[in-house]
N, C-alpha and C positions, 0 to 999 in steps of 0.2 A: 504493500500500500504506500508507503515511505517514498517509494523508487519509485511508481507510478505518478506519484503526487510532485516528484524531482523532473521529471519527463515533463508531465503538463506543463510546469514552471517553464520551462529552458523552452519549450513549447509556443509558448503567450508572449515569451520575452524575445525572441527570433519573429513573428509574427506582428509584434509591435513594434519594433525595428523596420522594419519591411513596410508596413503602413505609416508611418511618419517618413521612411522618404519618397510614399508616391504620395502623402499629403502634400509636401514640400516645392513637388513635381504639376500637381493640380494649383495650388496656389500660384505657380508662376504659369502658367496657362491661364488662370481666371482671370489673374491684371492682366495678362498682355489684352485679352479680348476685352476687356471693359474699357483698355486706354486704346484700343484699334492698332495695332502693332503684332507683332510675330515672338509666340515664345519660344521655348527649348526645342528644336527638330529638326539639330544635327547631329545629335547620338543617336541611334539608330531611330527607330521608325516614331514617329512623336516626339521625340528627347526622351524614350521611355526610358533608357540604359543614364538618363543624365546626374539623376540623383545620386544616384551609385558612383559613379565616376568624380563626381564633388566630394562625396566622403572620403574617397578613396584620395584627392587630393589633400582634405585637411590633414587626417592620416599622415603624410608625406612633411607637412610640416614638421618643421621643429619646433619643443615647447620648449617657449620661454620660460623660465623663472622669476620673478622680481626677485631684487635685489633686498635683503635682511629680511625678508620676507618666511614665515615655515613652508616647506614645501610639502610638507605632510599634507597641511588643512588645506593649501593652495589647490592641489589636487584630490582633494578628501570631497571640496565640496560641491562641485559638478556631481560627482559620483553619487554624495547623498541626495540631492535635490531629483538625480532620474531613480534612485531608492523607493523615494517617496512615492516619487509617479509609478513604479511598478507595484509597490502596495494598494494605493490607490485603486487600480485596476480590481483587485481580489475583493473590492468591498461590492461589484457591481456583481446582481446577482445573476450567477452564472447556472446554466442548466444542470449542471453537475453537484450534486446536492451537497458536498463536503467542501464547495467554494466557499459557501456561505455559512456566514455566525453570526448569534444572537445581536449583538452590541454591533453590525460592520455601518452601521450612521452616525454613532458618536465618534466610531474609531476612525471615521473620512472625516468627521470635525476636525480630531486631532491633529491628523495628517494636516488639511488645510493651514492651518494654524503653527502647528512646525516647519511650513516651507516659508514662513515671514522670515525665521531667525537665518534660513542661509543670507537671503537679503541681504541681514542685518552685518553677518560677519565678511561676507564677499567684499565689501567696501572697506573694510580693512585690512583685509588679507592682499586685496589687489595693489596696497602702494601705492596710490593713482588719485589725482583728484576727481578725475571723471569718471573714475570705477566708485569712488566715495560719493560724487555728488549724483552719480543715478543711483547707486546702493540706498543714499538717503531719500529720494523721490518715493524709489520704488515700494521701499519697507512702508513709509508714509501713507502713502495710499494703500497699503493694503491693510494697515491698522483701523487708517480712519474709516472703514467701511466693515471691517471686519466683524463688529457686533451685529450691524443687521444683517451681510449677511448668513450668520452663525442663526440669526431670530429666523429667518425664512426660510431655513433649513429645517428647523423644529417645528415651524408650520408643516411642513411635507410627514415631521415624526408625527403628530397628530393626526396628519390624514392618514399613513398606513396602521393607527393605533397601535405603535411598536416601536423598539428601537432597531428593527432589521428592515436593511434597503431591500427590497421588493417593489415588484410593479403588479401596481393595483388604481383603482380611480378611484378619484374622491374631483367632486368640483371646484374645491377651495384651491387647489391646483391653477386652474384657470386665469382668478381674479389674482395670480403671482405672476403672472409670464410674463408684463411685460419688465416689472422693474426686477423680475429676476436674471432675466437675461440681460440685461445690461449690467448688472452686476459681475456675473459671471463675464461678461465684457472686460471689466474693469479686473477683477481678479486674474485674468489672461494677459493683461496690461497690453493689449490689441488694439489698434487703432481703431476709435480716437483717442482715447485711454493710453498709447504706446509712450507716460512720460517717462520710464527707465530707462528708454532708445530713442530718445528725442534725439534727430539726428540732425536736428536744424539750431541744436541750441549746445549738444554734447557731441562731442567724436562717436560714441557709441555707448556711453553706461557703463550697468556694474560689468559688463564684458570683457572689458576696456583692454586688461590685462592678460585675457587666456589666448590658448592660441591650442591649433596641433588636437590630441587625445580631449583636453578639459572642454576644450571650444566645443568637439563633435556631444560629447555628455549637457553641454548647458545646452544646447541645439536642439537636441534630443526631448530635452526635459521643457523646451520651451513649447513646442510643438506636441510632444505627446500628454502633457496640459490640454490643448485645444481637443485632440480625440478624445481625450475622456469625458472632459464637460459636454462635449457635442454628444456623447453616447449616452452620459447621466439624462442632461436635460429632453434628451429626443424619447428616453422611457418613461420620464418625471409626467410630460406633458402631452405624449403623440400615443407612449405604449407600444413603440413597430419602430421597425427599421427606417420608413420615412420621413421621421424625425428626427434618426440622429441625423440622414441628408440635409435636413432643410435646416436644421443650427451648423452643419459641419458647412453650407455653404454661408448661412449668414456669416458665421464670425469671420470667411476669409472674404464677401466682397464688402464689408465695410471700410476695410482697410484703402480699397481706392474712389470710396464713395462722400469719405465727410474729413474735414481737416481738424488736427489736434483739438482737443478741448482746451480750456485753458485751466491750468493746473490748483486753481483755487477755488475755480468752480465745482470742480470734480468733489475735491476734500467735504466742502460745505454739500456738495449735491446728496453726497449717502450718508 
């Protein structure tokens, strides 16, 4: 059972790899068409081979180190941040009955909730005043919104009368969709929301400083963030597969549809 359960893992986690880089691959296809321009398809037949071929590039990089910097946590924390997103994953209830546990809604609170502090320490760890000044944006706003939405989340425990994530209906559901998805917006810090990669005002955020191994891990974890909310939200509110499509396309064409918020309205917004 031990080893079957080691399989499935290694399983989901090969599989989630593999859909974060044709996520990656569809998102640059969805801007090219909504700005009328041409995306990836010069790697083989659509840019389908293109995703792969970029990782396979940052891979080839060399990773920097900062200077007096630990290099333990420098690279510790990429790794725990796509952690968290593979935990994450095991709280959605899956057909296989031993996925799922009593408590796996409070324990996606927790999760949520511990991926503020990579934030917090990425901005340190990086050296960097633009790895420090989006480290501080980004922790920011996910504090200042974090109570409600931890409150709109227990609204959902209410409807399934339980602490286990399951798909079930309840109407109160409904009268949440719209400021929960924009929440979930802002928790993905996706454009308009994108201030941690404000790239008109920061070089790049708390990134600033990874490169090579740690870069493809924070890539990873930033991107497979969106599939999991896209799969949460699309069972929360649709119950089917059609729903995680229509959040897995909303969150990616906002991005060329409406320009930055402005970052004090955001705070005061949630």
């Amino acid at each position: 059972m031990l080893f079957f359960f080691f399989f499935i893992s290694v399983l989901i986690l090969l599989f989630l790899i593999l859909s974060i880089a044709f996520l990656t691959l569809f998102e640059r296809h969805l801007l090219s068409l909504s700005q009328n321009r041409l995306g990836p398809n010069k790697v083989f037949l659509f840019g389908f081979l293109q995703a792969v071929l970029d990782g396979v590039k940052l891979i080839k990089k060399e990773q920097v180190l900062p200077f007096k910097s630990s290099d333990f946590y420098f690279l510790f924390l990429p790794g725990g941040v796509f952690l968290i997103l593979f935990m994450e994953f095991f709280c959605l209830p899956f057909v296989f009955f031993f996925f799922n546990f009593q408590f796996s809604f409070l324990f996606l609170l927790c999760l949520i909730g511990a991926s503020v502090y990579f934030f917090i320490i990425r901005r340190i760890i990086g050296k960097s005043k633009y790895s420090y000044v989006g480290g501080l944006r980004s922790s920011s706003q996910s504090i200042s919104f974090e109570i409600v939405f931890s409150i709109y989340l227990l609204c959902f425990i209410f409807g399934f009368m339980g602490f286990e994530l399951s798909i079930g209906y309840s109407v109160l559901f409904f009268f949440l969709f719209f400021c929960f998805s924009f929440m979930v917006l802002a928790e993905l810090r996706r454009a308009p929301f994108d201030f941690s990669e404000g790239e008109s005002e920061l070089v790049s955020g708390f990134n600033t400083e990874f490169s090579s191994v740690s870069f493809i891990l924070l890539f990873l974890g930033e991107y497979g963030f969106i599939l999991f909310f896209s799969v949460l939200c699309g069972y929360l509110f649709f119950f089917n597969f059609f729903g995680v499509c229509f959040f897995f396309f909303f969150f990616l064409i906002l991005r060329s549809s409406y320009p930055r918020y402005r970052y004090d309205l955001l705070i005061m917004f949630f």
